[in-house]
N, C-alpha and C positions, 0 to 999 in steps of 0.2 A: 143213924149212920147216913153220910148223905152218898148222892147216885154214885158220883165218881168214887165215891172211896168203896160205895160196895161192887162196884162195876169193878174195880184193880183188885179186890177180895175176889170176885171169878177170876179174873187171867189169873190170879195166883194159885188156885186150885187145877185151874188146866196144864200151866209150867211144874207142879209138882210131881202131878201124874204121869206127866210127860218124861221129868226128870226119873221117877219109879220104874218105867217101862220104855228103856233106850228103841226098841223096834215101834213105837209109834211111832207113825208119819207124823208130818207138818198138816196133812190134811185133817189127819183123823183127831188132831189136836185141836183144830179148829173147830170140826164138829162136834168137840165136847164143850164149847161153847152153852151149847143152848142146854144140854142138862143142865150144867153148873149154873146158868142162869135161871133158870126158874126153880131149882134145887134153895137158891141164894134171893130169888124171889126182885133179882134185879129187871127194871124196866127196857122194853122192847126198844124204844127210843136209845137206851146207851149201849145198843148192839153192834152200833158202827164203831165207837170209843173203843169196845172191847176189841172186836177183831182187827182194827188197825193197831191196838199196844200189844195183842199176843202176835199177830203177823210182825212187828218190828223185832219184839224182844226175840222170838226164836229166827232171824232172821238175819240179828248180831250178835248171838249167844257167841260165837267163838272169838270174836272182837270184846266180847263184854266179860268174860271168862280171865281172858288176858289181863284186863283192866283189876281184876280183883284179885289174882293172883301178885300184880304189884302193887297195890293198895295194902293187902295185908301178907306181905313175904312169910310170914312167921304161922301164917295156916294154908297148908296145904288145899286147894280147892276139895280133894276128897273128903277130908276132914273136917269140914265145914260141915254142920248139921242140914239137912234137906232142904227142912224149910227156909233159915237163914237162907242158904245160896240159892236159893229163888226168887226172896225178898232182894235178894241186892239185886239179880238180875233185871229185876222187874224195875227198881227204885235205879237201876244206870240205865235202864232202857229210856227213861226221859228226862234221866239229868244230861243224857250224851247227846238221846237224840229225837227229841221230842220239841215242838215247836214252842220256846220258852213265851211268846207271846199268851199260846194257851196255857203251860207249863209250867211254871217261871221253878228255878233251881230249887229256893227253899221249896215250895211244893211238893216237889219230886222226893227232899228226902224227908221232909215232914210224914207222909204218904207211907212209906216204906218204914220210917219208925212207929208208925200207929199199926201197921201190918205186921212188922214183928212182935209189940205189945200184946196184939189179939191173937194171933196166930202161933207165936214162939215160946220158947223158954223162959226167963225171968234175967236173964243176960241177953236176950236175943237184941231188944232195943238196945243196949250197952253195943254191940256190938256192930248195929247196923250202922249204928249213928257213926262209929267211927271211923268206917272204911267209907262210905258218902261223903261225911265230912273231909277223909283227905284228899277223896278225890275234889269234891267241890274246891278246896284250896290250890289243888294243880288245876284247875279251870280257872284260875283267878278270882273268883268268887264272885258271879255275872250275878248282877242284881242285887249285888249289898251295898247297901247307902250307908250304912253309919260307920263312913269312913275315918271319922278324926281318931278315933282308939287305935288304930292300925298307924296313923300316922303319926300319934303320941308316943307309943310304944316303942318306935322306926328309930325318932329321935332322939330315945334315951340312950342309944348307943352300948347299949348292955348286950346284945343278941351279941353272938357270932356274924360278921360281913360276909357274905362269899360273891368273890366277883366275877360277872361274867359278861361274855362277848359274845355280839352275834351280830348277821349282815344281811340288808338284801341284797341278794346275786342278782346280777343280771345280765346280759351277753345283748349283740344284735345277732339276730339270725339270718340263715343265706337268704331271707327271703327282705333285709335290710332291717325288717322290725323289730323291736327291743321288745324282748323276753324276760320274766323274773323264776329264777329257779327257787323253788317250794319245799318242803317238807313238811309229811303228813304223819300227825301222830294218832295213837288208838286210842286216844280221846275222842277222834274224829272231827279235828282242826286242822287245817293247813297253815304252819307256821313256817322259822327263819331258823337257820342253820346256827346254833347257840350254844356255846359250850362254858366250865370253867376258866378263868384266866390261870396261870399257873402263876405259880412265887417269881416274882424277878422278872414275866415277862410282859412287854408291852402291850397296850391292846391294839391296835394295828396287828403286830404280830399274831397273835392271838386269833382275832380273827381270821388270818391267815393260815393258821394253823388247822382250825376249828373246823373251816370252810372243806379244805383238802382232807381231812379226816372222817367230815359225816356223808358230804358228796362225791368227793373225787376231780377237784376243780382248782385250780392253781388260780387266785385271784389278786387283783391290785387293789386296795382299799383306798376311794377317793374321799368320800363326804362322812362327816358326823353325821346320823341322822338324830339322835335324842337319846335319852335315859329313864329309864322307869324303875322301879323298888316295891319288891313285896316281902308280906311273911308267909315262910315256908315251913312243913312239920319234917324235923330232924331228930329221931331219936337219938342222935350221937352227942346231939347238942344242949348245953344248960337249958335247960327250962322248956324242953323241946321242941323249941325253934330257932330260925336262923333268919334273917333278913339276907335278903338279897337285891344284888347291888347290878345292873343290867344296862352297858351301852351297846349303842346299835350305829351302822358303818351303811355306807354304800359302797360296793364292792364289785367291780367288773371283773370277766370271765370268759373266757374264748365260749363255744359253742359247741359244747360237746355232750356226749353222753356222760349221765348222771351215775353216780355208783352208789348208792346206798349204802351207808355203814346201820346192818342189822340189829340195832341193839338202842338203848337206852329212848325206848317207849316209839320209836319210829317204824312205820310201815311201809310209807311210799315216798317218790319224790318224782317230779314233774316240771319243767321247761314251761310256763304259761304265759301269751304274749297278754301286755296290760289291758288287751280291752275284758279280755276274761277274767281278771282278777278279783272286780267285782262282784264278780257272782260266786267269791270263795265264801266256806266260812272260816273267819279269824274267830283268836281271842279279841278280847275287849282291849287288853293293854298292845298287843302286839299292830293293829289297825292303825292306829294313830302313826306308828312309824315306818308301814308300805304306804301310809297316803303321803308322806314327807315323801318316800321316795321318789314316788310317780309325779309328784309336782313338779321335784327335781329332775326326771328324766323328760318328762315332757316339756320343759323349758330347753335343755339341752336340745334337744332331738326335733324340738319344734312338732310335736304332736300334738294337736289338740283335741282328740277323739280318746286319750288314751290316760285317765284317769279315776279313778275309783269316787263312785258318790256315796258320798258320807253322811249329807243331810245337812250339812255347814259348806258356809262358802269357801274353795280352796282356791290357795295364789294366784293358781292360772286362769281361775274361771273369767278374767275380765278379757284374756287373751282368747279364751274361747268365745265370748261372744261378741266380739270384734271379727274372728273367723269366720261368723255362722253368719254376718251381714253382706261379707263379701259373698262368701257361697249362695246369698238368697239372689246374687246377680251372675253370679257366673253357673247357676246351676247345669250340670251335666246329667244324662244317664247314671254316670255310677253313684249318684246321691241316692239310687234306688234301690241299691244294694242294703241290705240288712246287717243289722248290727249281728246275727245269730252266721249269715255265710260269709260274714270277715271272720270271726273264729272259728268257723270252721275250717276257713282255707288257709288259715295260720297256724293249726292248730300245733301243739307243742309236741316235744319229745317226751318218753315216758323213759326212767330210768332200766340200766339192765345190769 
């Protein structure tokens, strides 16, 4: 057995016990750490791995709880055998939020189906593997390269279509700056306001529609920004999935307070001016179309400070550094100002 996989065998043992005896603390949780450790005969060195995954997982358990509850509608979390629902706990604790550099997604439920093999029933693997896997497929499936089957399959045109619309928002704020309004789901992504298109109606419209529905914002849809397609698991649907078909808008919006629409996998939503946007996390397919946007807003708006780095050169960057020669002659004091107290003295509005 190698370290990490016996080192996630102790968190598992401490999350059970945990789960056994609701009047444990989060302290006395950790302190059973070290039995289960040398019980498990796991090394001193992966002491820190452990109590940084058992500090996370009980730290999201009620964010992670939610996440399995819509993964598998058809079992009640009570219902769920012990071990299982600590196995996924454990196994969504670093497919959602674990550093995939260290991590990487298959890992995570690799991991958690070898823990239910050893640990569980003789379904247990049947079952881990499923609810991982749908969830890994609503993450867009970060880290799978063997993309042509996905796009073979796309192009047979056999799946059900389902269409959909979404936008990034954006406003200028009283403070003149352009802002892009957010939405955060319990994946733990900050993504774009996206919804179905309905029968007969436009996508402009749509948008329009979508935008007013999940935040509370009356918007004008200006620019295409792109399209993207994946496959998604639908038990409703032949063969139980469905291809999905996704364009994306730029869309302005006065400046207002955000309203949440409570439901369909969303928790929060947030006003964030562009120089912060960077430091979100996206999805992998949703990224490519806030960086169209901000190229486009920053051309518009003439900002050059106000674009998301991606690692590839984007449109404006030749504009930016045309700027940064001027400024190495006109330097003033506020060149001294820090990238961390522009956002903070910008900082956005939080939805209510």
């Amino acid at each position: 057995m190698s370290n990490r996989h016996l080192a996630r065998s102790v968190v598992l043992q401490v999350l059970f016990e945990k789960d056994a005896s609701p009047s444990m603390t989060s302290d006395e949780a950790m302190g059973r750490l070290s039995d289960y450790s040398s019980e498990f005969g796991a090394r001193e060195s992966d002491m820190p791995f452990m109590k940084q995954l058992l500090q996370m997982a009980l730290a999201k358990q009620k964010e992670i709880d939610e996440v399995i509850v819509r993964a598998a509608p058809e079992w009640p979390l009570e219902r769920i055998a012990a071990i299982d629902r600590n196995i996924l706990r454990l196994g969504l604790t670093e497919l959602l939020f674990a550093d995939r550099a260290q991590v990487p997604a298959k890992v995570a439920i690799n991991e958690a189906i070898e823990l239910a093999k050893t640990f569980g029933s003789g379904s247990s693997g049947r079952f881990v593997n499923g609810v991982l896997g749908a969830v890994y497929i609503e993450l867009g499936e970060p880290g799978k390269n063997e993309g042509s089957a996905r796009k073979k399959a796309a192009a047979t045109g056999k799946m059900p279509v389902e269409e959909l619309v979404g936008a990034v928002v954006y406003a200028k704020g009283d403070d003149e700056a352009v802002y892009l309004a957010l939405v955060h789901d319990i994946f733990g992504h900050w993504t774009l306001s996206k919804g179905k298109l309905q029968q007969g109606e436009k996508a402009q419209d749509g948008v329009v529609r979508k935008v007013q529905e999940e935040i509370g914002l009356s918007v004008e849809v200006e620019d295409m920004l792109g399209e993207n397609e994946y496959i998604a698991n639908d038990s409703k649907a032949t063969g139980g999935k469905k291809r999905r078909h996704a364009s994306y808008y730029l869309a302005r919006a006065p400046f207002a307070d955000l309203i949440l629409k409570k439901e369909g996998g969303l928790d929060d939503a947030q006003w964030f001016p562009l120089a912060a946007v960077g430091d979100l996390n996206f999805y992998d397919d949703i990224l490519p179309v806030v960086t169209r946007a901000i190229n486009i807003l920053a051309q518009k708006h003439r900002d050059p400070q106000e674009h998301i780095e991606t690692g590839e050169r984007t449109e404006n960057q030749q504009y930016l550094e045309n700027e940064e020669e001027v400024e190495e002659e006109e330097e003033t004091e506020n060149r001294e100002e820090t990238r961390e107290s522009r956002i903070e003295s910008r900082g956005g509005r939080r939805h209510r």
